[in-house]
ZAMARGU-4260 file (C-alpha; in steps of 0.2 Angstrom, whole numbers, plus 5000, padded with zeros to 4 digits):
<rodrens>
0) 5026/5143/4808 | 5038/5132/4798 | 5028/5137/4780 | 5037/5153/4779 | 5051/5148/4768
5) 5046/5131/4765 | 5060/5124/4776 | 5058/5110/4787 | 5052/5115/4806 | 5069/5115/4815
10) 5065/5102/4828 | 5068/5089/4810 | 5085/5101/4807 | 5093/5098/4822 | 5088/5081/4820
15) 5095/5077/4803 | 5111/5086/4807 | 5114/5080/4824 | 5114/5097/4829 | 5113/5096/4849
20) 5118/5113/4859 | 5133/5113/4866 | 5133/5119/4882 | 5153/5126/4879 | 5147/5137/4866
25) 5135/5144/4875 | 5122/5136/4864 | 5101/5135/4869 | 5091/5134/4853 | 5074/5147/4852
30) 5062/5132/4843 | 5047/5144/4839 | 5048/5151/4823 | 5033/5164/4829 | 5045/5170/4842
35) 5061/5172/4829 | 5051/5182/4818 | 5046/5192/4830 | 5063/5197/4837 | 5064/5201/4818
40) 5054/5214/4820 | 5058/5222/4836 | 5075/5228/4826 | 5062/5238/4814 | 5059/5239/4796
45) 5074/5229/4791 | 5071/5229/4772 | 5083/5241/4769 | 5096/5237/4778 | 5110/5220/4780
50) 5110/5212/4795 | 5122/5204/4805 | 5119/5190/4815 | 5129/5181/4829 | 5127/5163/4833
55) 5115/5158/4823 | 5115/5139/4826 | 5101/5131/4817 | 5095/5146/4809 | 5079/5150/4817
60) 5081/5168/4819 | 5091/5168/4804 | 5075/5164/4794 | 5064/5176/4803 | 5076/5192/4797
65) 5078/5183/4778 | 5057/5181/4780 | 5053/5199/4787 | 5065/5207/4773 | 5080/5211/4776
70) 5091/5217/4761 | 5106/5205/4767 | 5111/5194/4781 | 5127/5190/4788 | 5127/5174/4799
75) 5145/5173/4808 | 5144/5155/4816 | 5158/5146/4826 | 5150/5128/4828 | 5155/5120/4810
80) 5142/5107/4811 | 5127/5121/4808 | 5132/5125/4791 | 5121/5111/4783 | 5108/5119/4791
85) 5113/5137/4785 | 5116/5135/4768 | 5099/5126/4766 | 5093/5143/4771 | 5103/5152/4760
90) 5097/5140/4745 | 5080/5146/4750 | 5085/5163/4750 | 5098/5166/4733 | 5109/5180/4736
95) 5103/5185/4753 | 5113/5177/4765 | 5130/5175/4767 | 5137/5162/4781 | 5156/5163/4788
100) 5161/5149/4801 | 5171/5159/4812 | 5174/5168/4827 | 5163/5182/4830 | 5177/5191/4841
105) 5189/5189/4828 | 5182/5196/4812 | 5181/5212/4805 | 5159/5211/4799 | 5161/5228/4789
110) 5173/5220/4778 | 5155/5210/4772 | 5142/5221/4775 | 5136/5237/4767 | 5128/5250/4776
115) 5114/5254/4784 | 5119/5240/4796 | 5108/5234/4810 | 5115/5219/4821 | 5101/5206/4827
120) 5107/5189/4838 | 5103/5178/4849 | 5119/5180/4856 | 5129/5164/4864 | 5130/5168/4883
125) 5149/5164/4885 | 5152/5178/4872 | 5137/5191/4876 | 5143/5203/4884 | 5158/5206/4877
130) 5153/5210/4861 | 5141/5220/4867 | 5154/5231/4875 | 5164/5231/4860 | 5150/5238/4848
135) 5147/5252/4863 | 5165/5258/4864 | 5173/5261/4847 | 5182/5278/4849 | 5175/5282/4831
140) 5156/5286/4833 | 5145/5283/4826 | 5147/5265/4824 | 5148/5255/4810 | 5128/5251/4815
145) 5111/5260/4817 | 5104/5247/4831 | 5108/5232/4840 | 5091/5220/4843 | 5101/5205/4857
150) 5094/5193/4866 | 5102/5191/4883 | 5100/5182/4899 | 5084/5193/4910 | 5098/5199/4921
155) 5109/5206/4909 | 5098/5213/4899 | 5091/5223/4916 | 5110/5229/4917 | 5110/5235/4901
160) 5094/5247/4905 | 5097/5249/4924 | 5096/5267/4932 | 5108/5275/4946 | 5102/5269/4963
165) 5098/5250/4957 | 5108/5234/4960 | 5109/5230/4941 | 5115/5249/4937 | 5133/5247/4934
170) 5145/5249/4919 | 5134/5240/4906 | 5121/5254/4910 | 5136/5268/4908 | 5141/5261/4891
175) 5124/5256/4885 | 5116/5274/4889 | 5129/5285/4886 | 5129/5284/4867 | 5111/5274/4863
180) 5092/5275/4869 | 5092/5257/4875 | 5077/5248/4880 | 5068/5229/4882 | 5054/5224/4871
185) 5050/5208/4874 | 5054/5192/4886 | 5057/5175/4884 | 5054/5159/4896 | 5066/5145/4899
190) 5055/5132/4890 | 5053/5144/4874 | 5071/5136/4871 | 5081/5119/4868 | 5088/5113/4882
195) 5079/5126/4892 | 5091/5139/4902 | 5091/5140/4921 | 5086/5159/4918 | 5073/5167/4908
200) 5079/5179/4892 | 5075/5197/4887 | 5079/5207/4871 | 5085/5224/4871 | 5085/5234/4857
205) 5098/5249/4856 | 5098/5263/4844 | 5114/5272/4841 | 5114/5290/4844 | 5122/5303/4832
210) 5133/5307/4847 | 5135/5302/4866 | 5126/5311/4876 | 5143/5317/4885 | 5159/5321/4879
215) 5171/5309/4886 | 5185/5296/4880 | 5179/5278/4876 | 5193/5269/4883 | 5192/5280/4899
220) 5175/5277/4902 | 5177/5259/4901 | 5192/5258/4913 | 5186/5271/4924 | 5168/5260/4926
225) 5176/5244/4927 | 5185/5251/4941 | 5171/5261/4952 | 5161/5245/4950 | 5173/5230/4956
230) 5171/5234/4972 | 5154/5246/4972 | 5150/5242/4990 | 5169/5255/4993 | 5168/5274/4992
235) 5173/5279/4978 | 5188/5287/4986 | 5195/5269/4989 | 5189/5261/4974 | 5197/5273/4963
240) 5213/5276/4972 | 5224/5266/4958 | 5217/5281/4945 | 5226/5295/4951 | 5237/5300/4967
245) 5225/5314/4972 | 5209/5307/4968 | 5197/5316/4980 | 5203/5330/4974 | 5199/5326/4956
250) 5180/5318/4962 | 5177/5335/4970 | 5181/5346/4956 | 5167/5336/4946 | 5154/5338/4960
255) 5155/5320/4966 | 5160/5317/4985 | 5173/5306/4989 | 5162/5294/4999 | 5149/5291/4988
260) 5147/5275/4979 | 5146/5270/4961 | 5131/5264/4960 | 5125/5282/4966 | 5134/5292/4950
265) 5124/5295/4936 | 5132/5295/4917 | 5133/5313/4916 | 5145/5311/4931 | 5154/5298/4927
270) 5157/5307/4910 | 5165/5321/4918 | 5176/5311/4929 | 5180/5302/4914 | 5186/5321/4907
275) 5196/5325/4923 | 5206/5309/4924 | 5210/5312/4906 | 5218/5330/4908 | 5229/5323/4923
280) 5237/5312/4914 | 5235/5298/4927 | 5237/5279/4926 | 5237/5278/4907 | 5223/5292/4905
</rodrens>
């Protein structure tokens, strides 16, 4: 599939830039442009909209969302040595893609984007999931976008989806669920990528709702997960002790017993726990 923008097949980019992953930016290249333009269209009808893109590297995926339409693309790229390859694309495409070689964790996207915003990436593992966690906890919501379409390690992407009761389910699931319908729409081998991972890779595509499905406060719900889930094999009485000076009493006045486990509270739960510690006052609540 390299005929769709008349670019050279990206085996012959990487090649004629030196473009090798890095394995300390968390690089592994997806070759097959079939496959790139088909995570393009697992984020939807994109030809309205801009897009922002994280680690882009060659460009592969960046040339399936400028192929399948989208309105505007914002490639935000750390690795310096893939803007040959980048502003070859946007050559290709004049007007419709704008690159910035910098730090995805340190810039501000909206400041170049115009809504409506969808966020499609392959995302460099070593950086994954904390963006992830920032575009799910931004005490303003909605968010600045309508979907995020990510490509993540398998088991990540099974933490993101996971349901009470299951070894992924944790606070990824919390976060994910509580403010977006989340689900995986495709999977991706190990040899689909350049130098293969040791782990096969699933997309999720998350959809923002109006508004989370639970009142709570972001920040709350962040600590308060992060905490019931670094030790989840304690009760929750003894994982959560360093929240509040009378914590059984505060799990029993939402319904949960003090011995249960994390992975055994759902979000609607967790939620109004969240609400509790908040009106106590306790540890920074």
């Amino acid at each position: 599939m390299s005929a769709i923008d008349g670019l050279p097949p990206l085996r012959e980019v990487i090649a004629a830039h030196g473009l090798s992953a890095r394995k300390s930016l968390g690089q592994n290249f997806l070759m097959d442009l079939n496959l790139t333009a088909k995570i393009a269209r697992a984020a939807g009808d994109i030809t309205g909209a801009d897009v922002l893109e994280v680690g882009p590297g060659p460009g592969g995926l960046t040339r399936g969302l400028l192929a399948e339409g989208a309105r505007h693309v914002l490639a935000v790229e750390k690795d310096a040595r893939a803007m040959g390859p980048l502003a070859e694309i946007a050559a290709a495409y004049p007007g419709r893609l704008k690159v910035l070689n910098a730090d995805a964790l340190e810039i501000d996207p909206v400041a170049h984007l115009t809504p409506p915003i969808r966020v499609v990436a392959n995302l460099p593992y070593n950086v994954g999931t904390e963006l992830l966690v920032r575009w799910l906890t931004p005490e303003v919501w909605p968010p600045f976008w309508q979907s995020l379409t990510l490509m993540f390690q398998k088991e990540v992407a099974q933490r993101i989806v996971a349901q009470p009761g299951s070894k992924a389910y944790g606070r990824l699931a919390i976060l994910a669920q509580w403010r977006c319908e989340a689900r995986v729409v495709m999977e991706l081998p190990p040899e689909a990528f350049t130098p293969p991972p040791k782990v096969r890779s699933a997309v999720v595509h998350l959809v923002a709702l109006p508004e989370p499905r639970f009142p709570a406060s972001a920040a709350t719900l962040q600590k308060l997960t992060a905490t019931a889930f670094q030790q989840r094999r304690k009760m929750l009485r003894a994982s959560l002790k360093g929240l509040h000076p009378q914590i059984e009493a505060v799990l029993e006045s939402v319904g949960i017993r003090p011995t249960s486990r994390a992975e055994e509270i759902g979000l609607e739960q967790f939620c109004a726990l969240s609400r509790a510690l908040d009106a106590g006052g306790q540890a920074g609540f």
